[in-house]
VOGU-3710 file (C-alpha; in Angstrom, 3 decimals, decimal comma):
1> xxxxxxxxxx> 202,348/182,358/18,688  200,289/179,172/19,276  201,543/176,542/17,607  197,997/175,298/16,860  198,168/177,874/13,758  200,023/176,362/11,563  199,089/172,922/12,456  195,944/172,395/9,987  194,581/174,070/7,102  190,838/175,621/6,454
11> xxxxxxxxxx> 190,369/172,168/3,944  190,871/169,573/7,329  187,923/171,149/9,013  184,718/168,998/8,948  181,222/169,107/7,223  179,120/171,019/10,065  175,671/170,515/8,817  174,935/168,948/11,957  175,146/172,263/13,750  172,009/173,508/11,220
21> xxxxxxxxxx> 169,466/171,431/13,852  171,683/172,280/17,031  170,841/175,954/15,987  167,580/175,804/15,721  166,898/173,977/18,886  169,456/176,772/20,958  167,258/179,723/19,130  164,227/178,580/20,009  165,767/177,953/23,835  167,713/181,595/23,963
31> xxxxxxxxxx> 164,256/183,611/22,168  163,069/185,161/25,103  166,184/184,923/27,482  166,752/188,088/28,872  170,111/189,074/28,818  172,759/189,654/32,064  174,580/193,013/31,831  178,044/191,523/31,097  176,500/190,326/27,788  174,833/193,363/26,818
41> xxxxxxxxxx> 178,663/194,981/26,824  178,890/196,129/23,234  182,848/195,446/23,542  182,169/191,629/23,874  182,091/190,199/20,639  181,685/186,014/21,596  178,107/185,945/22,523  176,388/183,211/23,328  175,067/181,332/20,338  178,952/181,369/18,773
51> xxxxxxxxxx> 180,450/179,960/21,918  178,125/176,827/22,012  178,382/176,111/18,617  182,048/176,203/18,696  181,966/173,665/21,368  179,420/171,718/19,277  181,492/171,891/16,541  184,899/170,934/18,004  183,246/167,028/18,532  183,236/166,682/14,882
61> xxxxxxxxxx> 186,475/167,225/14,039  189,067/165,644/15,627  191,739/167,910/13,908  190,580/170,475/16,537  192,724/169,186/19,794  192,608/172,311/22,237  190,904/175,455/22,942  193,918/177,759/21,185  193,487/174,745/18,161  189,564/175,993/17,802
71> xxxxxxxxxx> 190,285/179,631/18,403  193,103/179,483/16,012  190,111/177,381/13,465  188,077/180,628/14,448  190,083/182,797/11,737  188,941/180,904/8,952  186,553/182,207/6,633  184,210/178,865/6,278  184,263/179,210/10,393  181,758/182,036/9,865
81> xxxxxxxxxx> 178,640/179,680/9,542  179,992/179,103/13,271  181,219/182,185/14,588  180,096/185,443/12,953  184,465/186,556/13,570  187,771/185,060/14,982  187,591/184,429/18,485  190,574/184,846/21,043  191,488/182,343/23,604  190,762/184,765/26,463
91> xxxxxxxxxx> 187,610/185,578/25,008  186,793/181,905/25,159  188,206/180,788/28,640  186,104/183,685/30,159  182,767/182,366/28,471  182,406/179,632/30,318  181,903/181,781/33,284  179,196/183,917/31,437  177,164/181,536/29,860  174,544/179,071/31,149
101> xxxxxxxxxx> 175,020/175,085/30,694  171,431/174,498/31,913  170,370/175,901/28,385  172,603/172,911/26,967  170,874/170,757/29,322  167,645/171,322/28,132  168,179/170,893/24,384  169,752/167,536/25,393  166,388/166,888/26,772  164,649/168,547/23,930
111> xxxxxxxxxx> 166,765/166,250/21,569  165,987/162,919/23,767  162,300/163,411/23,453  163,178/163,816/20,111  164,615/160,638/19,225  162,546/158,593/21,318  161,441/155,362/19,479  164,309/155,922/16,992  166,181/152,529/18,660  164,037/149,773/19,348
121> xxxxxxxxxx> 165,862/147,620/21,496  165,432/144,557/23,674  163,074/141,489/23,886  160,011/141,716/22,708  158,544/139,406/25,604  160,334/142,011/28,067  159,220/145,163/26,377  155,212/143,730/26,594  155,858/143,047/29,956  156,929/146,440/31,070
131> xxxxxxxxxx> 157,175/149,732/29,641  159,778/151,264/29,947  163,483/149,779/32,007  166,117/152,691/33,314  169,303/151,580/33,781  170,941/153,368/36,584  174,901/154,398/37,063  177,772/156,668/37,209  181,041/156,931/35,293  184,264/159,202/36,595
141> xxxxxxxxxx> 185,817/161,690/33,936  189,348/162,156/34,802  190,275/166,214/35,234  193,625/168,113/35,875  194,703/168,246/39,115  194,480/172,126/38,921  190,529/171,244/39,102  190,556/171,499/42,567  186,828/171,890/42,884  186,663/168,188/41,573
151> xxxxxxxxxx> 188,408/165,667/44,576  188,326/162,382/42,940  187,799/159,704/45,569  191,042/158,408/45,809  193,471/160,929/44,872  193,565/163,727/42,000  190,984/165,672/40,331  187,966/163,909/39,041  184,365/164,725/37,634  181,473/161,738/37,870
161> xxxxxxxxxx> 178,886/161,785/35,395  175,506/160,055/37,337  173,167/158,789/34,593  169,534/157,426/33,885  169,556/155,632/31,214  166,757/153,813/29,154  167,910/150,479/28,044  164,475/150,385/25,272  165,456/153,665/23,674  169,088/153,757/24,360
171> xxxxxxxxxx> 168,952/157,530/25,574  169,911/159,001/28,281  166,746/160,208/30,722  168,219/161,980/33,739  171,687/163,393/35,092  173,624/164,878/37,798  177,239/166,029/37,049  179,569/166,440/40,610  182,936/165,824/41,863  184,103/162,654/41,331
181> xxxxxxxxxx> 184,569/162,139/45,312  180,345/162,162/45,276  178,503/158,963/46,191  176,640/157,606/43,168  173,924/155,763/45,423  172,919/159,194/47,229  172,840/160,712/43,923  170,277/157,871/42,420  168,147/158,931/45,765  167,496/162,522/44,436
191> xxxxxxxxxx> 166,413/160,983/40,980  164,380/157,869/41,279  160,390/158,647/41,316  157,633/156,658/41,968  156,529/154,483/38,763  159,951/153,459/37,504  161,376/150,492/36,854  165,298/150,921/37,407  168,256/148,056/36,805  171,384/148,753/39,031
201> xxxxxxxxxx> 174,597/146,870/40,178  175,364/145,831/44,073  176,599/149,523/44,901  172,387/150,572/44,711  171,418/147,409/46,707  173,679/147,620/50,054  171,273/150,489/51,776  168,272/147,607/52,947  165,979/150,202/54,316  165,888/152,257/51,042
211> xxxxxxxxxx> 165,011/149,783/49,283  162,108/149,203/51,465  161,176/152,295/51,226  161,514/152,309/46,951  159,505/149,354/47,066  156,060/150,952/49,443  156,551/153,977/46,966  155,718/152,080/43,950  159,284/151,922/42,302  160,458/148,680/40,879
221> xxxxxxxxxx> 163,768/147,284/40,487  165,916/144,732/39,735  169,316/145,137/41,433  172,557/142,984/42,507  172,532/141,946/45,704  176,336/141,268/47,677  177,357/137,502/47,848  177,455/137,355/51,441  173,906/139,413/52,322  171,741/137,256/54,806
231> xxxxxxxxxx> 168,523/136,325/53,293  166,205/134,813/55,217  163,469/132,711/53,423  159,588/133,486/54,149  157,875/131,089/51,357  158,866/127,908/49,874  160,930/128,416/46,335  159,131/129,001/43,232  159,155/125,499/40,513  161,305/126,605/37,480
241> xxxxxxxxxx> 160,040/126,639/34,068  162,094/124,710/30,918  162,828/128,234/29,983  164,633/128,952/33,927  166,643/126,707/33,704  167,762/127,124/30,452  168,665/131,036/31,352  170,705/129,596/34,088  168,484/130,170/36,764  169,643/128,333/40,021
251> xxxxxxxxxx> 166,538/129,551/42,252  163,641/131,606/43,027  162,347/132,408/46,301  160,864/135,126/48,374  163,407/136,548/51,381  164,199/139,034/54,215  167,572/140,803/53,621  169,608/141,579/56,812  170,044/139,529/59,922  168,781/141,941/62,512
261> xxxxxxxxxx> 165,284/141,766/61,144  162,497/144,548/59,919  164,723/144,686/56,461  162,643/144,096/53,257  160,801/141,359/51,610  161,919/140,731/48,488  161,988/138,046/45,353  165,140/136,967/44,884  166,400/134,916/41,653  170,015/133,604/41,903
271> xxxxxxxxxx> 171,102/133,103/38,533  174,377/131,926/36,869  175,893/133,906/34,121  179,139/133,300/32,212  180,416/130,866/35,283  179,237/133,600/37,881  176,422/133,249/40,192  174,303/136,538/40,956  172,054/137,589/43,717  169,034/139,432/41,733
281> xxxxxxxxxx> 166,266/140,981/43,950  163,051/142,881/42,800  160,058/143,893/43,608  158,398/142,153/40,603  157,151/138,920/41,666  154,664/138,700/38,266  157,413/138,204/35,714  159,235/135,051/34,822  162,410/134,335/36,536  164,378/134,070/33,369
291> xxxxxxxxxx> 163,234/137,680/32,317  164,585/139,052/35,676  167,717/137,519/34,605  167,567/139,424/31,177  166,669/142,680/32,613  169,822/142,417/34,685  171,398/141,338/31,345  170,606/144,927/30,199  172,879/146,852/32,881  175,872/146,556/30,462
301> xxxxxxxxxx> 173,837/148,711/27,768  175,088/151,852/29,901  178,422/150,513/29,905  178,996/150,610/26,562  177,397/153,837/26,374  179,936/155,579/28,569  182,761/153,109/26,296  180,988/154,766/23,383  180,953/158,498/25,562  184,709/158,786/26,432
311> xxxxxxxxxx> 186,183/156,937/22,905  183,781/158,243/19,730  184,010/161,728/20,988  187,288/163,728/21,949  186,078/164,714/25,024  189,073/163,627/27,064  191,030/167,034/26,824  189,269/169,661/28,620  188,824/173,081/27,236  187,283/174,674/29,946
321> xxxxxxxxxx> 187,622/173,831/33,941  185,619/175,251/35,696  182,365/173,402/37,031  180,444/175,642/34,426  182,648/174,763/31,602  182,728/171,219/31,828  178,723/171,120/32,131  178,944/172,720/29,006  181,433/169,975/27,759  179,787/167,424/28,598
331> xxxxxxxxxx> 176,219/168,344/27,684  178,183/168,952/24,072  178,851/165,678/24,173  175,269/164,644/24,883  173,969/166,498/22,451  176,433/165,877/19,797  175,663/161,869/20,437  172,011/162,387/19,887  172,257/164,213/16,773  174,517/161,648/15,422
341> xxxxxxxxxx> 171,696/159,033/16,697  169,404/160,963/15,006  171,228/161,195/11,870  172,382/157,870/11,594  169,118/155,939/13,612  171,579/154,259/15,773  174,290/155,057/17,610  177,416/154,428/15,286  179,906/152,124/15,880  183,513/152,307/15,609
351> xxxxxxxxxx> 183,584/151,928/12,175  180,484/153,962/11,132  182,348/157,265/13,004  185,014/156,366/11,287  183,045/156,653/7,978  181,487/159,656/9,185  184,493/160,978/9,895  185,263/160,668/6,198  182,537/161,718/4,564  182,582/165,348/6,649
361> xxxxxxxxxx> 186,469/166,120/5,567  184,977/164,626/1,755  187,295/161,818/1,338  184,650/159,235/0,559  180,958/160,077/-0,871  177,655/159,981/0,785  176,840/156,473/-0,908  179,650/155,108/0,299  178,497/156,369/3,582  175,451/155,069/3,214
371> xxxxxxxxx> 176,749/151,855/2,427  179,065/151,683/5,163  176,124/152,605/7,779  173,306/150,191/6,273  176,336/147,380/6,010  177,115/148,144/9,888  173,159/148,022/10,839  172,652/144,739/8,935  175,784/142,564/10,825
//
C-alpha cells in the first residue's frame, strides 16, 4: 500500500478554480484533435483532459509530493471536478507516453498572448526607445540519474530549459527544452529572427562571426563581451553625457572584435557596475550610452524568473521521466505561472504564494488575500 494514502486528508487539498480557465483553453485546443487508436481503447479510462489537469493541479498544492501522492488524491470525491474517477499509478506513468506536450505548449503561448501588457515594466525612456527587449538564456533542471536520455554536462542526468524572455512584459516568448549536455548558444541560433532586440551574457558573445552575421540581418543586441577580447578601435570615443557618467559609464567607442581581422564592427560601452567593469557591445549606436548600460541591467529579470520557476512551484520532484513527461512538467509549470500572473497581475512573491497558498486550503479569507497582494504590490 502506498504510504501516500494515509498521509493527507480530502480537507488539505487546494481551491482549484484556477483549473476552470486552464480547461477552457485545453478544450478549445483538443476540439478537433483527432484521436490515436490507443486512446480510442474503451478499456482506458485516463484520457487526456484528466491527465493534464492533474498535473495542473498538483502545482497548487504542495500537500501533493509524488505521482502515487496525486493518484492516491485521485480517490477523493471533490477530485472529480479533476478527474471524472480514481486514477492508478500505472495508468498515469504510461500517459506520458500517450499524450502530446506540444498541446501544453501552445496554451502556454495562448496564455502569454494573453497576459501581454498585464506587467508594465522598465524605464519609461527605454521602453520609448525600443519596443520590445528579449532577454535570452538557459537554466539546467536537475533529473535522476535513471534519465539517461538527459547527460548533464558534467556528470549525471540533467534537463536545460533555453528561454526567450521579454524583460517589458515579464513573459516568457520562446523555448527549447533538451538535455542538459546541449549548448545554450547553438540553441539561441535556431530562435533569434530578424527584428529583435535580444540582451545576453558573455556565453552569446564569444562566436564573432555570428554576431556579424545577427547584426547584417537586422537583429539587435546588447551582449557581454569577455574581459580579455581584442578590440580594435575604428573612430575616436564618443563625449559622455552628465547622465554617462553618472550610470558609471567608463567609455564609448566604436571597435573591431578579434585580432585576426574581418570580425565585426561594433559599439562598445564599458561600464562599471557594483565595483565590476563590463564589456557591452551592440549594434545600437542611436541610444544613449547609459541606456545600453540599463538594458544590460535587465538580464537579471530572467534570473529571478527561473529563482521564481524552480522555488514557488514544486517542480523539483519529477513525476514523469521520460522526455515527453517532463515537457509536460514543465509546460505545467509555465502555464500554472501565467495563470497565477493573470490572477494576481504580477507575478507573486514569496509571501503573496504564501498567502495564496492559504486562501486555497481556506485558512485565511479572500480580503485578507487581497490585502496581502495589494500590500505586496505597493512596497
Amino acid at each position: 500500500m502506498p504510504r501516500a494514502a494515509c498521509e493527507f486528508t480530502e480537507a488539505d487539498l487546494c481551491n482549484w478554480k484556477l483549473l476552470v480557465h486552464f480547461r477552457k483553453l485545453l478544450r478549445r485546443r483538443i476540439k478537433n484533435r483527432p484521436l490515436s487508436p490507443t486512446e480510442k481503447d474503451p478499456r482506458r479510462k485516463l484520457t487526456l483532459e484528466p491527465y493534464f489537469c492533474l498535473h495542473l493541479f498538483r502545482l497548487f498544492n504542495t500537500v501533493l509530493q509524488s505521482m502515487r501522492a496525486l493518484c492516491a488524491a485521485s480517490k477523493f470525491q471533490k477530485m472529480r471536478e479533476v478527474c471524472p474517477e480514481p486514477v492508478a499509478p500505472s495508468s498515469f506513468s504510461e500517459a506520458q507516453h500517450l499524450f502530446s506536450p506540444e498541446i501544453l505548449e501552445e496554451i502556454v503561448r495562448d496564455l502569454a498572448r494573453q497576459a501581454k501588457g498585464t506587467v508594465q515594466f522598465g524605464d519609461a525612456q527605454l521602453r520609448a526607445a525600443i519596443d520590445s527587449l528579449t532577454i535570452v538564456d538557459g537554466t539546467v533542471l536537475r533529473a535522476v540519474n535513471r534519465m539517461t536520455w538527459a547527460p548533464a554536462a558534467g556528470h549525471g542526468s540533467a534537463v536545460r530549459l533555453h528561454l526567450h524572455f521579454s524583460a517589458f512584459d515579464q513573459l516568457p516568448v520562446d523555448w527549447s527544452i533538451t538535455p542538459g549536455n546541449v549548448c545554450e548558444r547553438k540553441e539561441w541560433k535556431k530562435k533569434v529572427h530578424p527584428g529583435s532586440f535580444v540582451v545576453a551574457d558573455r556565453l552569446y558573445s564569444e562566436d564573432h562571426q555570428y554576431l556579424k552575421q545577427l547584426k547584417k540581418k537586422g537583429v539587435d543586441f546588447v551582449l557581454r563581451l569577455l574581459s580579455n577580447v581584442t578590440r580594435t578601435p575604428v573612430a575616436p570615443p564618443r563625449p559622455l553625457s552628465p547622465e554617462d557618467k553618472a550610470a558609471g559609464v567608463l567609455s564609448d567607442c566604436m571597435v573591431q572584435l578579434g585580432c585576426l581581422g574581418g570580425g565585426p564592427v561594433l559599439r562598445v560601452v564599458e561600464i562599471q557596475i557594483e565595483g565590476k567593469q563590463l564589456l557591452l557591445a551592440t549594434t545600437r549606436e542611436d541610444l544613449p550610452a547609459h541606456l545600453i548600460g540599463l538594458i544590460y541591467r535587465y538580464r537579471w529579470q530572467i534570473e529571478l524568473f527561473f529563482k521564481w520557476f524552480k522555488t514557488m512551484l514544486p517542480c523539483k520532484h519529477w513525476i514523469a521521466e521520460s522526455p515527453r513527461g517532463v515537457a509536460i512538467q514543465i509546460y505545467s509549470v509555465m502555464i500554472a505561472s501565467l495563470l497565477l500572473l493573470l490572477w494576481t497581475g504580477r507575478r507573486p512573491t514569496k509571501r503573496q504564494m504564501e498567502a495564496l497558498r492559504l486562501f486555497w486550503i481556506g485558512f485565511i479569507s479572500e480580503e485578507e488575500l487581497l490585502k496581502t497582494l495589494d500590500s505586496e504590490k505597493n512596497q
